[in-house]
Residue, then its C-alpha position, 0 to 999 in steps of 0.5 A: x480549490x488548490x490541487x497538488x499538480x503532479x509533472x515529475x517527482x521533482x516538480x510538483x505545483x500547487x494548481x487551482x482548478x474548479x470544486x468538482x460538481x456532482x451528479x444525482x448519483x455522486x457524493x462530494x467528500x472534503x480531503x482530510x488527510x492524504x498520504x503520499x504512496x511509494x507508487x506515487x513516486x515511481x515516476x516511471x509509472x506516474x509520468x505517462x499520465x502527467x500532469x494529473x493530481x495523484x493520491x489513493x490514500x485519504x480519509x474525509x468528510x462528506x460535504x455534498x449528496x446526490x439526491x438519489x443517494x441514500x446510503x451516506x449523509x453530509x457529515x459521515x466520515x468517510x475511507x474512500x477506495x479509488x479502484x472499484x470492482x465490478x463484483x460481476x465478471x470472471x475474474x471477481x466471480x473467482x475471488x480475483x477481484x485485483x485482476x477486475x477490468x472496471x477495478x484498473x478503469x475506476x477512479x475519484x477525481x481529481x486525485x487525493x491531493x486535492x481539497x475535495x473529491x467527486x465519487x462517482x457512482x460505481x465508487x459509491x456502490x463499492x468504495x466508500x466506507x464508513x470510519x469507526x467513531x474510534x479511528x481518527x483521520x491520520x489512521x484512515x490513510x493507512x486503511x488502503x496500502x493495508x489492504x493490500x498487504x492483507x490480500x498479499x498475505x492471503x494469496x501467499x497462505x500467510x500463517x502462523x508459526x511461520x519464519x518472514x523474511x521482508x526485503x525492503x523496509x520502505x512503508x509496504x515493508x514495514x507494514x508487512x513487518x506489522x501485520x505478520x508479527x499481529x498474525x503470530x509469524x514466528x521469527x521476523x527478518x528484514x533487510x533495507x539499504x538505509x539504516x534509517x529504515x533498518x532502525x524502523x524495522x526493529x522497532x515495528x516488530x522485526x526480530x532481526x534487521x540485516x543490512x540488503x548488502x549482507x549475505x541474507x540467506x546466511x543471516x537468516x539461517x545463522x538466526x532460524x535454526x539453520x532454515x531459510x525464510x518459509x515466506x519472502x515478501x518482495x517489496x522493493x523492484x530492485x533487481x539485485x532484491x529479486x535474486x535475494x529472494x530467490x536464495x532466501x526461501x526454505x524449501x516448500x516456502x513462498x515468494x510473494x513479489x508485492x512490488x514489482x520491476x521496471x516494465x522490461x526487466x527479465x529475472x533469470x531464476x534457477x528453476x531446478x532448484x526452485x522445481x526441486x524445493x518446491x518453490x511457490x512464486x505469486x504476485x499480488x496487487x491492490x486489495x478489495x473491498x474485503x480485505x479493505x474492511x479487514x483493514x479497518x477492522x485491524x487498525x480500528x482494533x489496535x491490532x495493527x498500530x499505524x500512526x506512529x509510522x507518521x514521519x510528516x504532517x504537511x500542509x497541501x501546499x508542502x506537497x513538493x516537499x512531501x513528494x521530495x521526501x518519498x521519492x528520496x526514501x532516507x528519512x521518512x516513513x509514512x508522509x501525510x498532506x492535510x488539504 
């Protein structure tokens, strides 16, 4: 089968390696659909593991069943997650099912830029989900960086009535755009580098967009009735983003860092005035199997629309073309390869 071998950002092949063979216990699942992550094109984070075939985001067809698997068929449609919990530990007995030790050891292989995956057997148990007849291929892609927004906002206490601001309107920006305008946010702020993105943000939802060169927190207030943001989504590393956020939260608000640094990267933050005002500063990572079946619910709903955030379709053999495209962050939004 082909594979999309990934070595840089700038260097991405088309390889072809063996169809995996399963186990008793393991399903074998043709890719369909398989977007391309900004998390794929932090080549500091990817480099270390090159070459590799990446990919998290797909949606298939079963093709192939281990005989002591009972609860799929050939033929089932399918979301696969390639993190897993374990359900059993401290950390997942506590809700916090992204801190999970198995969830960052687990994975399908090879990757999801690949013609067909194996799942393994914990994958399985806690990762494979059945797509609704309604929900095509396409929005299967979106269910996985979907739920992360989702348990993003549920660890911030996301509610309604509240004041958004969203800095970064790459895909996870413009996602949180999405989901805070379906959970009623009251105003809608967000800021971007590239007009083109800008111009993406209005029209998924954001009341206003302002350019991250701007003076944001003076924007904010000047359109809020002279408040700041009740909730900053971070979802861009850039540092000059983080101190942003900082001079953007209204009192006894919420910063949610969705995207992080560079590893080494220290923030100096003004702690009395964050002490003062009462500042909540919370991280988040990943989703869990809960939050990926309110993904489901919400897109097969209609109550979050996500294909048209597709900007490209391309054949798996475009992959480099499709890696250029994200890794370049101008004029794409949501980039799909079609194994």
């Amino acid at each position: 089968m082909k594979v999309a071998m990934y070595y840089n950002n700038n260097d991405v092949r088309i390889e072809e390696v063996p169809i995996p063979a399963i186990g008793d216990d393991e399903l074998l699942v043709k890719v369909k659909t398989s977007g391309i992550c900004g998390s794929d094109v932090m080549e500091w984070y990817r480099i270390k593991k090159a070459p590799k075939v990446l990919g998290h985001e797909i949606a298939g067809d079963i093709v192939q069943v281990g005989k002591n698997v009972k609860r799929y068929k050939v033929g089932d449609r399918v979301f696969v997650s390639h993190h897993v919990p374990c359900n059993t530990c401290r950390f997942c007995k506590n809700g916090q099912h992204t801190l999970c030790h198995t969830l960052h050891s687990t994975n399908f292989y090879p990757g999801g830029f690949a013609e067909y995956l194996r799942v393994p057997k914990i994958n399985i148990d806690y990762g494979v989900f059945i797509l609704p007849g309604e929900m095509s291929y396409d929005e299967g892609v979106f269910i996985e960086p979907l739920a992360c927004v989702v348990r993003g906002f549920k660890t911030a206490g996301m509610k309604s009535g509240q004041t958004v601001l969203v800095i970064g309107s790459g895909i996870s920006g413009l996602l949180q755009i999405k989901l805070a305008k379906a959970w009623g946010a009251k105003r809608i702020f967000a800021t971007d580098v590239e007009d083109y993105r800008l111009q993406a943000a209005q029209r998924f939802g954001a009341n206003l967009v302002i350019h991250a060169k701007d003076n944001v927190p003076e924007e904010v207030k000047k359109h809020n009735d002279g408040r700041l943001a009740d909730l900053v989504v971070l979802c861009t590393g850039a540092v000059s983003a983080v101190q942003q956020a900082l001079r953007s939260v209204e009192s006894g608000g919420t910063i949610l860092f969705f995207a992080p640094t560079k590893p080494g990267i220290n923030i100096p933050f003004p702690l009395f005035e964050l002490w003062n005002k009462q500042i909540t500063m919370i991280s988040t990572y990943a989703g869990s199997p809960e939050d990926i079946n309110r993904a489901i619910t919400l897109i097969a709903s209609k109550k979050v629309t996500v294909v048209d955030m597709i900007s490209h379709k391309l054949p798996l053999s475009e992959a480099a073309e499709g890696f250029r495209l994200v890794a370049k962050a101008k004029e794409s939004i949501k980039v799909i390869l079609e194994p």
